[in-house]
ROZAVEX-741327 format. One line per field, with one value per residue: residue number from 0; y, x, z of N, C-alpha, C in turn. Coordinates in nm, 4 decimals. Layout:
# residues N
num	c(NUM ...)
npy	c(Y ...)
npx	c(X ...)
npz	c(Z ...)
capy	c(Y ...)
capx	c(X ...)
capz	c(Z ...)
cpy	c(Y ...)
cpx	c(X ...)
cpz	c(Z ...)
//
This chain:
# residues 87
num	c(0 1 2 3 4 5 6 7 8 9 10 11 12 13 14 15 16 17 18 19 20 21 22 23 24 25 26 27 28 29 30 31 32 33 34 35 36 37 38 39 40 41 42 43 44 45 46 47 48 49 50 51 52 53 54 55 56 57 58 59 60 61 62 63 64 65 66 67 68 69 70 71 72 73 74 75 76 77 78 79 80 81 82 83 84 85 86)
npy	c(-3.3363 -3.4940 -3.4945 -3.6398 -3.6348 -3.5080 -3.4208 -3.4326 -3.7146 -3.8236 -3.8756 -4.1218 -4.3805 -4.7557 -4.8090 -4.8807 -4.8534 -4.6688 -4.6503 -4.8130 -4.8207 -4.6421 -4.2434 -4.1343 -3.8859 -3.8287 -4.0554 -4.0324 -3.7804 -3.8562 -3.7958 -3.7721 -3.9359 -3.8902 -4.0138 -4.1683 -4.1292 -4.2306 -4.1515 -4.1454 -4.1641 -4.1794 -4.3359 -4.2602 -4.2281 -4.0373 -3.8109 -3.7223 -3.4445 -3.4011 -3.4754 -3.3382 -3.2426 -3.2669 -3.3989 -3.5757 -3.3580 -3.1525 -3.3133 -3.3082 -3.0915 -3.0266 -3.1658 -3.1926 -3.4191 -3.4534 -3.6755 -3.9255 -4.1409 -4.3055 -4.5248 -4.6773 -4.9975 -5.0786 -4.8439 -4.7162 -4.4826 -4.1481 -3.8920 -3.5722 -3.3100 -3.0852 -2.9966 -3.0189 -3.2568 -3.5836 -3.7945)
npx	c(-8.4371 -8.6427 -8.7019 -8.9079 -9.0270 -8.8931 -8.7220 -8.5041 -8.4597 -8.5228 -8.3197 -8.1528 -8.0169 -7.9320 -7.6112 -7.2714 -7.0164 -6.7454 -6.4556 -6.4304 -6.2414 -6.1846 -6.2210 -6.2231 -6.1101 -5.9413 -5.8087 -5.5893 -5.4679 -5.3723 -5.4961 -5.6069 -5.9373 -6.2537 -6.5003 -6.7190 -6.9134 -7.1419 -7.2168 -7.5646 -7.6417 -7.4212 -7.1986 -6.9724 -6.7131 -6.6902 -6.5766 -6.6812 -6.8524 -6.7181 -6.4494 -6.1067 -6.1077 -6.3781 -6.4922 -6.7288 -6.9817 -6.8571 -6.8083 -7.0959 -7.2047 -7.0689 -7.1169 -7.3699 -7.5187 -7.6782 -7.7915 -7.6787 -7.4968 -7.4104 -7.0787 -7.0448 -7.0456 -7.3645 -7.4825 -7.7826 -7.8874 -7.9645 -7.8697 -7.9453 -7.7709 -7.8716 -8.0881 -8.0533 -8.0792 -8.1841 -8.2823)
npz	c(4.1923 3.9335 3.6299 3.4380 3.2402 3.0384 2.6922 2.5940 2.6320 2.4406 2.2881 2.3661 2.3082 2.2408 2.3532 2.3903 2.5381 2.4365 2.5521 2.7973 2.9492 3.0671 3.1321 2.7908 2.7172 2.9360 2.9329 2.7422 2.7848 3.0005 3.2462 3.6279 3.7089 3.8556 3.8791 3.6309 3.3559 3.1125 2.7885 2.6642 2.4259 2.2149 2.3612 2.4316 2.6495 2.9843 3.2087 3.5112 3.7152 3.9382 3.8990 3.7910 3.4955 3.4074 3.1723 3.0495 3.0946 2.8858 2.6765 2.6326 2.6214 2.3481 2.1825 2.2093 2.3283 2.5469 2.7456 3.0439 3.1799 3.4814 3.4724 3.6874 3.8859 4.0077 4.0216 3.9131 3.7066 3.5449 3.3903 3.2610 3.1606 3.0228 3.1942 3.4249 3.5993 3.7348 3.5029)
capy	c(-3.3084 -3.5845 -3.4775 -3.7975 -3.5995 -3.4479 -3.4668 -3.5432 -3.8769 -3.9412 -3.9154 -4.2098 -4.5037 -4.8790 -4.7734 -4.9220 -4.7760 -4.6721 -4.6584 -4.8821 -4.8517 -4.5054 -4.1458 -4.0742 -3.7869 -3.8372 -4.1632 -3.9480 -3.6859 -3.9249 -3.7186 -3.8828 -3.8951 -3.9777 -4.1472 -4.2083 -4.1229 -4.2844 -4.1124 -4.2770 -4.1266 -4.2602 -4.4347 -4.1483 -4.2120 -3.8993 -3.7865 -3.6411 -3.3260 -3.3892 -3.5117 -3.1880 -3.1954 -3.2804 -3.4383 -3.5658 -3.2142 -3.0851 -3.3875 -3.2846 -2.9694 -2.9968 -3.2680 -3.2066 -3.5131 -3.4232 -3.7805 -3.9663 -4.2570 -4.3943 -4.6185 -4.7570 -5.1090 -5.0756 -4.7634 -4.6820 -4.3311 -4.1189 -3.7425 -3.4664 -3.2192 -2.9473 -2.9562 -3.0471 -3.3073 -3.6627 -3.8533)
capx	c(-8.5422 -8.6924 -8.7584 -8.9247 -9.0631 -8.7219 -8.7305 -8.3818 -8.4658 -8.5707 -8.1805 -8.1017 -7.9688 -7.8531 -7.4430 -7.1610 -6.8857 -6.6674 -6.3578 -6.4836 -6.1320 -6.1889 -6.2161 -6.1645 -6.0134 -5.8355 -5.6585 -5.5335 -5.3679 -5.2813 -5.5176 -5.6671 -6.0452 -6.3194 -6.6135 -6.7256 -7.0408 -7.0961 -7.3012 -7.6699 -7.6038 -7.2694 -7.0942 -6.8501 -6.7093 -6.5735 -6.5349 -6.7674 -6.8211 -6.5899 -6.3355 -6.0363 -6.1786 -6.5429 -6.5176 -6.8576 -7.0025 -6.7662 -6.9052 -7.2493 -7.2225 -6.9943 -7.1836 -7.5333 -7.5469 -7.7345 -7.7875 -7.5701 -7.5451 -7.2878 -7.0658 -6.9920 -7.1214 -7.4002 -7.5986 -7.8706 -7.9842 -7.9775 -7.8693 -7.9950 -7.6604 -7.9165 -8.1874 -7.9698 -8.1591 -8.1962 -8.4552)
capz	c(4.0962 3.8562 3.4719 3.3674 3.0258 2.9203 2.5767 2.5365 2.6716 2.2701 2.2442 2.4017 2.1778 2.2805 2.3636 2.3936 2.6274 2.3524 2.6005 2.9478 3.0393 3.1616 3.0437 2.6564 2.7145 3.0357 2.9300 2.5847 2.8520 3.1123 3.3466 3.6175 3.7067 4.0323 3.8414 3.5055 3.3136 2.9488 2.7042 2.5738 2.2394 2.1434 2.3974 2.4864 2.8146 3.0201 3.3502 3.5731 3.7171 4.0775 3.7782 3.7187 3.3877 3.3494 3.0644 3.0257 3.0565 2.7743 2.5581 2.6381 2.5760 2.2089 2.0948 2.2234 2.3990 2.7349 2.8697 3.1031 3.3184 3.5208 3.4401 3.8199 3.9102 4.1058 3.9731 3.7977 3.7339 3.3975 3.4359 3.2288 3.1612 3.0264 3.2976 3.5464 3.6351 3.7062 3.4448)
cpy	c(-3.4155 -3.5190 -3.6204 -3.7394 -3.4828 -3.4694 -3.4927 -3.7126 -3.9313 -3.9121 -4.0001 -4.3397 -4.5924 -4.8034 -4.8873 -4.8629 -4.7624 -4.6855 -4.7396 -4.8876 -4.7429 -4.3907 -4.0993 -4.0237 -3.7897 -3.9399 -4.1166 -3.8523 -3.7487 -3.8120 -3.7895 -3.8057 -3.9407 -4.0772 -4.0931 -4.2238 -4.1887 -4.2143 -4.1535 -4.2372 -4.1873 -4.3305 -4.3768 -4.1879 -4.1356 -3.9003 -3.7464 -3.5257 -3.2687 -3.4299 -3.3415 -3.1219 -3.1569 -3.3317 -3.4837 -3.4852 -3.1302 -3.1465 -3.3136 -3.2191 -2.9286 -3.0450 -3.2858 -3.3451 -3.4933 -3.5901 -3.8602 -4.0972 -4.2851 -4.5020 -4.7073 -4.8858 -5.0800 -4.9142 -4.7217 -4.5090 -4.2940 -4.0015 -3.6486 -3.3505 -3.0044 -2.9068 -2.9784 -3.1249 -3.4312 -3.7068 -3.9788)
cpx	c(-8.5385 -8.7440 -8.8390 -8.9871 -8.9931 -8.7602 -8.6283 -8.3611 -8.4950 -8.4440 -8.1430 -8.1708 -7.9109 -7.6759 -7.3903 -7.0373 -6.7000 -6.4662 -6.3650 -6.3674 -6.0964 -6.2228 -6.1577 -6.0362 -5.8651 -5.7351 -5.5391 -5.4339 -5.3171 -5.3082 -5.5927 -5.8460 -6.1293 -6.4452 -6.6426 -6.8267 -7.0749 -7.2340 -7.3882 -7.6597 -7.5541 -7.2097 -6.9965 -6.8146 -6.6561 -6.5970 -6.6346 -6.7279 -6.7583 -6.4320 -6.2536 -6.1128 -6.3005 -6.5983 -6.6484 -6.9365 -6.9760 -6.8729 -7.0391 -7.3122 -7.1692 -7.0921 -7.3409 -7.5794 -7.5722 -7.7481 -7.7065 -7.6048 -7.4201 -7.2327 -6.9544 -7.0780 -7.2240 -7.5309 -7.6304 -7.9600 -7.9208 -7.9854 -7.9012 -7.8771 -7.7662 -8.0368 -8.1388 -8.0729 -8.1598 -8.3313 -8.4737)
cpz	c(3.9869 3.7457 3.3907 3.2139 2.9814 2.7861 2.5108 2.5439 2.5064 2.2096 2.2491 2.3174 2.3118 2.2473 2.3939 2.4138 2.5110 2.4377 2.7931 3.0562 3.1408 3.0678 2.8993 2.6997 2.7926 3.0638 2.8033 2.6668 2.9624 3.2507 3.4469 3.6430 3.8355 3.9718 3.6552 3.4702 3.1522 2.8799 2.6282 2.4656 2.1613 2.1658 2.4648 2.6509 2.8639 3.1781 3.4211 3.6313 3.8558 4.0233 3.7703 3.5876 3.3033 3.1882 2.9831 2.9922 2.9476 2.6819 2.4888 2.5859 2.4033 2.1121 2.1183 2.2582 2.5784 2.8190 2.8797 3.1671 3.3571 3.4698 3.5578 3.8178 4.0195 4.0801 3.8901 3.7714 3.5792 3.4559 3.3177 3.2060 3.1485 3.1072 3.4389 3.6203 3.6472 3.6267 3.4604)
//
């Protein structure tokens, strides 16, 4: 499913992968993780949601930052946390 008029999309800010080296959280607990989403808001980078922790999700949800994107080489897509949705 495609949201292309989300209206969180008027969240998303120019970022900067505040931690590119991996998960915030999960390099702070020395947990590990499977892929890596970075937050258009802030920058936040966390885990995804095949990750133990889901760190991303958490974010999303604390901080009201619903959109996502990968931060693998190679794709492009923008996820939606509260419509569950790609936009």
């Amino acid at each position: 499913m495609t949201t292309e008029s989300d209206w969180h999309l008027s969240l998303v800010r120019p970022v900067t992968p505040r931690t590119p080296q991996g998960c915030e959280e999960c390099l702070r607990l020395g947990s590990p993780w499977v892929h890596l989403r970075l937050c258009l808001t802030c920058g936040h980078v966390g885990c995804c949601d095949s990750s133990p922790l889901k760190h991303a999700r958490l974010h999303a949800a604390n901080d009201g930052h619903p959109i996502v994107q990968p931060l693998e080489p190679g794709e492009n897509w923008r996820w939606c946390y509260v419509h569950e949705a790609v936009v």
